[in-house]
C-alpha positions in Angstrom: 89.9 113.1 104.3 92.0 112.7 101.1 90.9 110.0 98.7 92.2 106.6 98.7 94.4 105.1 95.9 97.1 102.3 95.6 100.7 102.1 94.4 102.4 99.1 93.3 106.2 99.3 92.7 107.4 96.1 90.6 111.0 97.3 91.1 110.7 97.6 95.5 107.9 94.5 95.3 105.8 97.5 97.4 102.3 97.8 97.7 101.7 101.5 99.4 97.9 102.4 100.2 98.3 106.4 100.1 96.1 108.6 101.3 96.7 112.0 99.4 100.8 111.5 99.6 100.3 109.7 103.2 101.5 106.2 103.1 99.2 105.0 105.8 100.0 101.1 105.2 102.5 99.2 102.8 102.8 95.7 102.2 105.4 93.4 101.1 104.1 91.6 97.2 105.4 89.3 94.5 104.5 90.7 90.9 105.3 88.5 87.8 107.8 86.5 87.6 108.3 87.4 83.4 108.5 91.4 84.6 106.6 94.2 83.9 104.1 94.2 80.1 100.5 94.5 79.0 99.8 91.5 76.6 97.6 88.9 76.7 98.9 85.7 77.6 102.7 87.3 78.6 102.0 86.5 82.7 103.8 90.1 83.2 102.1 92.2 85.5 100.5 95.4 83.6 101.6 98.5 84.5 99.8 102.2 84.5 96.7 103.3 86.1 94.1 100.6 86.6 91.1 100.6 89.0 89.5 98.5 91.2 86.7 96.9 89.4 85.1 93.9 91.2 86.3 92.8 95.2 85.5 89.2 96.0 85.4 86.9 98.7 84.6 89.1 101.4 84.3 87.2 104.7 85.8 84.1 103.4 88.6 82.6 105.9 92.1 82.8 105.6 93.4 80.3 103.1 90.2 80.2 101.3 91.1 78.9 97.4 89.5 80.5 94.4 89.0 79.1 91.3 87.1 81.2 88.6 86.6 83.8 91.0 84.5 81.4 93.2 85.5 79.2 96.3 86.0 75.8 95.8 85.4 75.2 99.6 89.3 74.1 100.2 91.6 76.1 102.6 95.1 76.3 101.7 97.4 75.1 104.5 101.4 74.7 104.7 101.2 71.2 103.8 98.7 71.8 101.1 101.4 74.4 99.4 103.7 71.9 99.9 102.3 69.4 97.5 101.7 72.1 94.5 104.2 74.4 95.3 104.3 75.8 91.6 100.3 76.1 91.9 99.1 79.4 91.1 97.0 79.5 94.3 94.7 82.0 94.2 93.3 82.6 98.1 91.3 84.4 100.4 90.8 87.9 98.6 90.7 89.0 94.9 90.6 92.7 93.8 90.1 92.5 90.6 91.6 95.3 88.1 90.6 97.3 85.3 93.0 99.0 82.9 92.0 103.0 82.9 94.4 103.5 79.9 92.9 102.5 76.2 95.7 101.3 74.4 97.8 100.6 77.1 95.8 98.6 79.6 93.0 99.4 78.3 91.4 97.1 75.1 91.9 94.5 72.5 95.3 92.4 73.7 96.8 94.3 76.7 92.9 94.5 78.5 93.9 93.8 82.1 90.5 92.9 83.4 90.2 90.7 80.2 93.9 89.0 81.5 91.6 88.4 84.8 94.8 90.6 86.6 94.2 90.6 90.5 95.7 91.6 93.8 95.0 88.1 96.0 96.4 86.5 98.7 99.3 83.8 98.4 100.3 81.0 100.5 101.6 82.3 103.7 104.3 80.6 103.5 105.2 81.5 99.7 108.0 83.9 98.9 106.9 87.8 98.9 109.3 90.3 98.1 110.6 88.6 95.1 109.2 88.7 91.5 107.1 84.9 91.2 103.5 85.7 90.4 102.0 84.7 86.7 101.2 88.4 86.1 98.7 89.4 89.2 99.9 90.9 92.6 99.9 88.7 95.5 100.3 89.3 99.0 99.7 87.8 102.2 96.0 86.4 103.5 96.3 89.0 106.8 97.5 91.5 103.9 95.0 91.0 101.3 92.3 91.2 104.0 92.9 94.3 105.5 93.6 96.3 102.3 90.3 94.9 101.1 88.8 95.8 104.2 89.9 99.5 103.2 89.3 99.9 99.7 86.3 100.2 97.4 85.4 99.4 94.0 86.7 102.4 92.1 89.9 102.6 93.9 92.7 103.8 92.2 95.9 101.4 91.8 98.5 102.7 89.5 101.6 100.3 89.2 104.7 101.1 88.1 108.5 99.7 87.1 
C-alpha cells in the first residue's frame, strides 16, 4: 500500500489525505485568516512540508475543548459557540505539526511546532471553507476524528498557496 501523507491547499480551503496520488478522502478547512507566512506571532498558516509530530486527544468526545494541549473537561455546543463566537476554540483532535524545512518552517522565528501550529476540530457550526483560523487548520469534529483515526505520528502534510 502506498504511504500516507496530507495536502492542505490554503487557496481551495482543501485538506486531501493521498495515498501515493489517490485522494482517498478530502475535507472541507479554514486556514488563517491573515493568509499564508512562517513567523512567529503573524497567525498565518505556514506553508511547506511539515510532519506530524504529536496526535492528541484520542478518544475524547465530539466537542471536547483543549486548552494547552489538555482538556479542560467542557464540550463545545452551538450555544456555547454562540457566546464566544471569536474564541479560538480548539476541540476534539489536535495534530500537531513540525516544520521539515530549516529556515523555512523549520527554526528560530518561523518554527511551526514552536507557533504550537495544529490541524483541530472547530465548532460545527463555524464557517469552513473560508480563510478564519489564527494560523492552524481547522476542520470539523467528525473530520478531525477520522483523519486522526488514519494517520500517524510521522505523517507527511505539506501545505501550500
Amino acid at each position: 500500500m502506498a504511504e500516507r501523507r496530507i495536502r492542505v491547499s490554503i487557496a481551495d480551503q482543501r485538506l486531501d489525505l493521498l495515498e501515493g496520488d489517490r485522494v482517498v478522502a478530502s475535507y472541507p478547512v479554514s486556514t488563517a485568516a491573515r493568509g499564508a507566512g512562517e513567523r512567529r506571532d503573524s497567525e498565518k498558516t505556514p506553508r511547506g512540508r511539515h510532519a506530524i509530530d504529536e496526535k492528541i486527544g484520542a478518544g475524547a468526545e465530539p466537542g471536547a475543548v483543549f486548552e494547552g494541549r489538555r482538556p479542560t473537561g467542557e464540550v463545545c455546543s452551538a450555544e456555547r459557540f454562540a457566546e464566544e463566537p471569536d474564541r479560538d476554540w480548539i476541540l476534539t483532535r489536535i495534530l500537531w505539526l513540525a516544520g521539515l524545512e530549516p529556515g523555512r518552517n523549520r527554526g528560530g522565528d518561523v518554527d511551526s511546532k514552536q507557533r504550537f501550529v495544529y490541524i483541530h476540530g472547530t465548532p460545527d457550526v463555524a464557517a469552513l471553507g473560508q480563510p478564519r483560523s489564527h494560523g492552524c487548520i481547522r476542520m470539523k469534529s467528525d473530520d478531525v476524528i477520522d483523519l486522526f483515526d488514519r494517520v500517524e505520528v510521522g505523517t507527511l502534510v505539506d501545505i501550500e498557496e
